[in-house]
C-alpha positions as CSV (number, residue, x, y, z in Angstrom):
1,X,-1.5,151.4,334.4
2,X,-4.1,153.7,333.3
3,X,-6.5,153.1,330.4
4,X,-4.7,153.4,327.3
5,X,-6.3,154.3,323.9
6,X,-4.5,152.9,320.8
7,X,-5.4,154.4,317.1
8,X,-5.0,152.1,314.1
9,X,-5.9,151.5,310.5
10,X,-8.8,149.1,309.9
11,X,-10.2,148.1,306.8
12,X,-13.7,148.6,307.1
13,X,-14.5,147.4,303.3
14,X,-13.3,145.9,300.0
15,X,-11.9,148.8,298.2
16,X,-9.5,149.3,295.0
17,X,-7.2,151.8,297.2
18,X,-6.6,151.5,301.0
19,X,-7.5,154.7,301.6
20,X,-11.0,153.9,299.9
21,X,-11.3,150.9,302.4
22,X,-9.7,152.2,305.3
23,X,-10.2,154.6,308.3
24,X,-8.7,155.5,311.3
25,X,-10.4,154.0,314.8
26,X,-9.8,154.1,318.5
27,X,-9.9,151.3,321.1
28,X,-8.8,150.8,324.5
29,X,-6.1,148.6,325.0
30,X,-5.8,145.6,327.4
31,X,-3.0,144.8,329.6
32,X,-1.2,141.6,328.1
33,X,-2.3,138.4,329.4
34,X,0.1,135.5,330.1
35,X,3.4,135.2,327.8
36,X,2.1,138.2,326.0
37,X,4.2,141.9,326.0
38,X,2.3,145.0,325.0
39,X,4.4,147.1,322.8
40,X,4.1,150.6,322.0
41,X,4.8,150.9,317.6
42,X,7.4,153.9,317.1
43,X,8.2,152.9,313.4
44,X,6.7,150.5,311.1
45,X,7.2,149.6,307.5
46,X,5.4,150.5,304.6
47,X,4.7,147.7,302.1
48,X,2.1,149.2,299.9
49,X,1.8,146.6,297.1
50,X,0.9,144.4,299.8
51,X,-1.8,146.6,301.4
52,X,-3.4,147.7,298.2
53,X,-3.5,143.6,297.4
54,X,-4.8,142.9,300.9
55,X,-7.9,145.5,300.6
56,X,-8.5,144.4,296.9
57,X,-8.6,140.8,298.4
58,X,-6.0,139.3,296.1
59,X,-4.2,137.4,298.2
60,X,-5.5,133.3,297.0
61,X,-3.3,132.3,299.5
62,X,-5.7,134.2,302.9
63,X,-9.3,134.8,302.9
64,X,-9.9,137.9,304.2
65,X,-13.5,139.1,305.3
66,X,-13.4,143.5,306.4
67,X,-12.9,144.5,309.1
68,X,-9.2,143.6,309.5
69,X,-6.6,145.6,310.7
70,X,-3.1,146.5,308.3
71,X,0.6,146.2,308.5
72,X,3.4,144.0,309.0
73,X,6.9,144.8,310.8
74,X,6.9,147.4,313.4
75,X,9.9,148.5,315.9
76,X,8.6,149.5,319.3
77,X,9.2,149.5,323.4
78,X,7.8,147.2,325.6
79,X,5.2,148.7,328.0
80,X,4.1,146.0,330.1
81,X,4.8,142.2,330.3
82,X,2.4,139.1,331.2
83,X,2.3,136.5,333.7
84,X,5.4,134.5,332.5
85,X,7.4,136.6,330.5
86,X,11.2,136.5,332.0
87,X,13.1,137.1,328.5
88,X,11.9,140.6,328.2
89,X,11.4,143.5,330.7
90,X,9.3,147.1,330.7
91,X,11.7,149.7,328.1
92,X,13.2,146.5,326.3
93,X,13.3,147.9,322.1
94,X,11.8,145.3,319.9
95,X,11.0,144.0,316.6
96,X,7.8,142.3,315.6
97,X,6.6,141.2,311.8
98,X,3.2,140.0,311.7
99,X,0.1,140.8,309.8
100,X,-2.5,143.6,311.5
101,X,-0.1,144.5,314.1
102,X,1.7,147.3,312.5
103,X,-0.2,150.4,311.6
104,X,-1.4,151.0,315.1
105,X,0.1,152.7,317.9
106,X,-0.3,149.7,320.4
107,X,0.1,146.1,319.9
108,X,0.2,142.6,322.1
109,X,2.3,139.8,321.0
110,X,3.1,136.6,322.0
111,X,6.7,137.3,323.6
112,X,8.4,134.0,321.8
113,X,7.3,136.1,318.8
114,X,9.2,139.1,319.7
115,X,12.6,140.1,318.7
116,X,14.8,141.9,321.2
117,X,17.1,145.1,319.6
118,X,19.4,146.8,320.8
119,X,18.4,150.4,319.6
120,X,15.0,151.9,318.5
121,X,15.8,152.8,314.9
122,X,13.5,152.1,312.0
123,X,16.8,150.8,310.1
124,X,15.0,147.2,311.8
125,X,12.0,147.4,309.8
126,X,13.9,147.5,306.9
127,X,15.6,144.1,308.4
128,X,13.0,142.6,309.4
129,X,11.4,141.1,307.4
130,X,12.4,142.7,304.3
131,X,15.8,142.1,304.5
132,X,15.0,138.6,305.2
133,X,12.4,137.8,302.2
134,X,15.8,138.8,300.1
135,X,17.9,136.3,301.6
136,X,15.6,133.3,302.2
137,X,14.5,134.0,298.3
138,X,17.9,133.9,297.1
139,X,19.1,130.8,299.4
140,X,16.6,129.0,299.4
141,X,14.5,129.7,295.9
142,X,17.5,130.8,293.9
143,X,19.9,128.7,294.8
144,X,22.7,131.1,294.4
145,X,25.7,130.2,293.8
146,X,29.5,132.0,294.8
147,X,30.5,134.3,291.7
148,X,27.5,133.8,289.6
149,X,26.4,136.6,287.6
150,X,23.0,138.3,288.9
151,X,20.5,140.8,287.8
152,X,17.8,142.5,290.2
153,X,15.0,144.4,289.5
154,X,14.0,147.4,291.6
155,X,17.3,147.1,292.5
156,X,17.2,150.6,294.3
157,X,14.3,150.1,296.3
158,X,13.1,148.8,299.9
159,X,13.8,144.9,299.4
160,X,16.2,145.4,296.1
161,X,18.7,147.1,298.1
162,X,19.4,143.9,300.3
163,X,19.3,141.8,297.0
164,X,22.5,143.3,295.9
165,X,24.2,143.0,298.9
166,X,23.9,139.9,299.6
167,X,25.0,138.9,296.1
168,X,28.0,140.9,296.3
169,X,28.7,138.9,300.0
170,X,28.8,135.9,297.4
171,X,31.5,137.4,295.0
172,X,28.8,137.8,292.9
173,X,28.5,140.4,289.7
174,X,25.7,141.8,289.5
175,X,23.7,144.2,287.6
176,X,21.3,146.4,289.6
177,X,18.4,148.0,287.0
178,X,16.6,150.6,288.4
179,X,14.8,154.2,287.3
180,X,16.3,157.6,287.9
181,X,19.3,159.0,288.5
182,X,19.4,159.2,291.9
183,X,18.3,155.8,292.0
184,X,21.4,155.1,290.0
185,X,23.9,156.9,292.5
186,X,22.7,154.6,295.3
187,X,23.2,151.4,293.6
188,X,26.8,152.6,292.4
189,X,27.4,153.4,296.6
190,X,26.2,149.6,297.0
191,X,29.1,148.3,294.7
192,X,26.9,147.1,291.6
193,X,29.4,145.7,289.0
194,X,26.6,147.9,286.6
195,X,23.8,149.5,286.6
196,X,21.1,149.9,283.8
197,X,18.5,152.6,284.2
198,X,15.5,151.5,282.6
199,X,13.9,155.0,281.3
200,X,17.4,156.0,279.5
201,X,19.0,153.1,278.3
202,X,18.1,149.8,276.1
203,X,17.6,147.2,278.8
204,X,18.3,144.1,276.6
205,X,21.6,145.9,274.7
206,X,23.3,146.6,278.0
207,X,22.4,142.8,279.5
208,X,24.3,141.7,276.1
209,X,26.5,143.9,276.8
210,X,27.5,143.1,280.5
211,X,27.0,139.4,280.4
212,X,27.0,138.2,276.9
213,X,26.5,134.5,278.0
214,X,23.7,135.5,280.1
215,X,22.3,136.1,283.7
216,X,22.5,133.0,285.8
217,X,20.2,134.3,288.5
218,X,17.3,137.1,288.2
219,X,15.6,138.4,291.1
220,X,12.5,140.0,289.7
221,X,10.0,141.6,291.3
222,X,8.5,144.1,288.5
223,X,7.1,141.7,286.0
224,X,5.7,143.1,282.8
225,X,7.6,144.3,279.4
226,X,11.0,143.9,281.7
227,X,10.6,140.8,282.6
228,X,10.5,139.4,279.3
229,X,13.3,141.6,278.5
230,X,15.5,139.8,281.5
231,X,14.0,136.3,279.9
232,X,15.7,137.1,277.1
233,X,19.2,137.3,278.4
234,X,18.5,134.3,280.8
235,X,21.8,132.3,281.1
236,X,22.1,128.2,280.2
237,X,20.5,126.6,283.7
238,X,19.7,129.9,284.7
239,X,17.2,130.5,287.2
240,X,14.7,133.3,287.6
241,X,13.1,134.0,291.3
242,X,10.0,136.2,291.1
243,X,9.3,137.6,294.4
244,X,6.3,140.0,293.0
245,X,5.2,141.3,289.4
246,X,4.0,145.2,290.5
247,X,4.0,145.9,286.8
248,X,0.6,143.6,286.9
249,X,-0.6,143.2,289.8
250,X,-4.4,144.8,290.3
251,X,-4.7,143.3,286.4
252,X,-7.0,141.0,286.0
253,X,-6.8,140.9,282.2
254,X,-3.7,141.2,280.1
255,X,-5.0,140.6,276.4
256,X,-1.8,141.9,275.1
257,X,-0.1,137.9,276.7
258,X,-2.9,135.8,274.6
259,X,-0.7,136.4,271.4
260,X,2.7,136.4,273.1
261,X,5.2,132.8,273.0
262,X,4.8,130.7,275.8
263,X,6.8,130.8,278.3
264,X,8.5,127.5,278.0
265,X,9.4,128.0,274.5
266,X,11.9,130.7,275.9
267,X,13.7,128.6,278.6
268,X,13.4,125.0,277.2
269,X,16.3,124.8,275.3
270,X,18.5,126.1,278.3
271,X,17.6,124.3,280.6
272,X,16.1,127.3,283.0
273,X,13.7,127.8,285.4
274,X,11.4,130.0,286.9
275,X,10.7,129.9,290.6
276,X,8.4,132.1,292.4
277,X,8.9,133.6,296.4
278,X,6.1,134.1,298.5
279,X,7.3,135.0,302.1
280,X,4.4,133.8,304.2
281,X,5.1,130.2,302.6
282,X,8.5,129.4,303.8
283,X,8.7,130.3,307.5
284,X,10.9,127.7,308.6
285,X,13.7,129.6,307.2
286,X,13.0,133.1,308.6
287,X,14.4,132.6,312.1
288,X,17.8,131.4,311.2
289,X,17.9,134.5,308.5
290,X,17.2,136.8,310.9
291,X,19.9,135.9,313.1
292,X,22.7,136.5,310.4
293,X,21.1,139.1,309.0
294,X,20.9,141.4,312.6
295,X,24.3,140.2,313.2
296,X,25.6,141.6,309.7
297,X,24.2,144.4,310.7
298,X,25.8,145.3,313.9
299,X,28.9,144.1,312.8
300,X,29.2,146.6,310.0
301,X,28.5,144.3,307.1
302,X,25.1,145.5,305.6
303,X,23.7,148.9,305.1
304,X,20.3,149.5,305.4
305,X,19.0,152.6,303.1
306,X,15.8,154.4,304.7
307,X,13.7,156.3,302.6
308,X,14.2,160.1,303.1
309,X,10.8,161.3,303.1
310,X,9.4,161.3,306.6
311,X,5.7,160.8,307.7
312,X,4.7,160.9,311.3
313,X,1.9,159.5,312.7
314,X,-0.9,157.5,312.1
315,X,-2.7,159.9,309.9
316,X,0.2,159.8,307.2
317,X,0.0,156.1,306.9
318,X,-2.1,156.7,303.9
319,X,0.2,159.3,302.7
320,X,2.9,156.6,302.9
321,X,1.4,154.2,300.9
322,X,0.6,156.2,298.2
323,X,4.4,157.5,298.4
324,X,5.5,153.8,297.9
325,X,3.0,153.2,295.3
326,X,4.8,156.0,293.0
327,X,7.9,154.9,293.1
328,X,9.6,157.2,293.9
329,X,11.5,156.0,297.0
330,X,14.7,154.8,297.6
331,X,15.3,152.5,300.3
332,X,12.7,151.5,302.7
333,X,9.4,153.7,302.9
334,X,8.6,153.7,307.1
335,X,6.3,155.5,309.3
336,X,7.1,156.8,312.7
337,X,4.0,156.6,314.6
């Protein structure tokens, strides 16, 4: 093989936006040593919360010193296999998720780490491991329950999509709230029992209105105003996963929460809880999710909504990112590379 050059994003400083911090750079790639593949990237995901926290270094849980390299999940071909390897072969599709390896066009991985697909589609960065942060949250965090009544936040978007769905798998009812109305024709395709958009309609009059015992399970990754809204209308032993609070995040002071009630004033006398989802700390769950979550998948039972505005190429990564961080999308945000 000749002497392949791979371009990716590295963060080359602390910055308050990646595309302050980061910069496109070249480097030769190696051939992969023993039990290592070498994959070329054709799609990754975008998870742009994630980045911006990453080069603002607010992640307690990592200590990260520049220069790193970004992204997650990426779909991509096998190009050459190391000393070892038997379970996959040159022109095998794959799925990887792991952090740094995704925003470059070239990347080696352990091959017990990789997953093998049967098509190159970026529907799998969606699945992995988006779709699987929904499910282990809501098994394993949430607890949910057959035919519980459930509310989800950003129901429209990347990881609220697979929320939904798999609450409806569970005879579930639940109430998708989301902004726009095109964001409201998806979740009505999904099957939502209702659907509250947040920037025409009063949020705490139409959970009254569609549960009036209240929510037993809200998946909430928005945070702010909203989420005390959803508090409100928390059912008796109901249970609240938060899986991200965008709303806030970059935020280091919120004055407006010194005056506010504390927070267990508002769930005491039900009985409820508030539980919090952070994928990197329950990895024992994610290979088992996986499974019956690519299996759903080809057998028909689980849609996977991809973002319809396209980048292409490493140079739009940045583009991408700030996309995501409008809000506008619907469905996964993804890169072809």
């Amino acid at each position: 093989m000749s002497v392949l050059i791979s371009r990716k994003i590295r963060v080359h400083q602390l910055a308050e936006t990646v595309r302050a911090g980061a910069e496109i750079v070249a480097e030769n790639v190696a051939l992969p040593s023993a039990g290592q593949v070498l994959i070329r990237n054709r799609f990754a995901g975008i998870n742009a919360l994630f980045d911006r926290a990453v080069v603002r270094d607010e992640l307690p849980y990592r200590l990260i010193n520049p220069p790193f390299d970004l992204g997650v999940e990426a779909v991509g071909v096998v190009v050459a296999v190391g000393q070892g390897v038997e379970n996959l072969k040159v022109g095998h599709f794959v799925s990887t998720t792991r952090f740094t390896q995704s925003y470059r066009e070239y990347q080696t991985e352990s091959a017990d780490k990789v997953w093998q697909i049967p098509a190159l589609h970026p529907a799998y960065v969606a699945l992995r491991p988006t779709a699987v942060s929904a499910l282990v949250a809501l098994e394993q965090v949430g607890q949910l329950k057959d035919g519980e009544t459930v509310a989800v936040t950003a129901a429209a978007g990347g990881l609220g999509q697979f929320v939904v769905q798999f609450a409806k798998m569970r005879g579930c009812r639940v109430v998708g709230i989301c902004g726009g109305a095109h964001k409201v024709a998806f979740l009505r395709q999904l099957g939502c029992d209702a659907i509250i958009d947040y920037r025409t309609e009063n949020v705490g009059q139409a959970l009254q209105e569609f549960s009036p015992k209240g929510i037993d399970l809200i998946y909430d990754t928005v945070g702010g105003v909203l989420f005390d809204t959803l508090l409100n209308h928390l059912a008796v032993r109901g249970r609240v996963v938060v899986s991200g609070y965008a709303s806030d995040m970059g935020r280091p002071e919120l004055p407006e929460l010194v005056t506010s009630p504390r927070i267990y004033t508002q769930i005491y006398w039900k009985a409820a809880q508030i539980r919090c989802f952070q994928n990197a700390l329950y990895p024992e769950f994610q290979d088992d999710a996986s499974r019956r979550i690519l299996a759903w998948y080809h057998a028909g039972l689980l849609q996977v909504k991809l973002d319809e505005r396209r980048f292409k190429g490493i140079e739009q990564v940045f583009d991408a990112i700030d996309y995501h961080l409008s809000g506008q999308n619907v469905g996964k945000v993804w890169i072809e590379l």
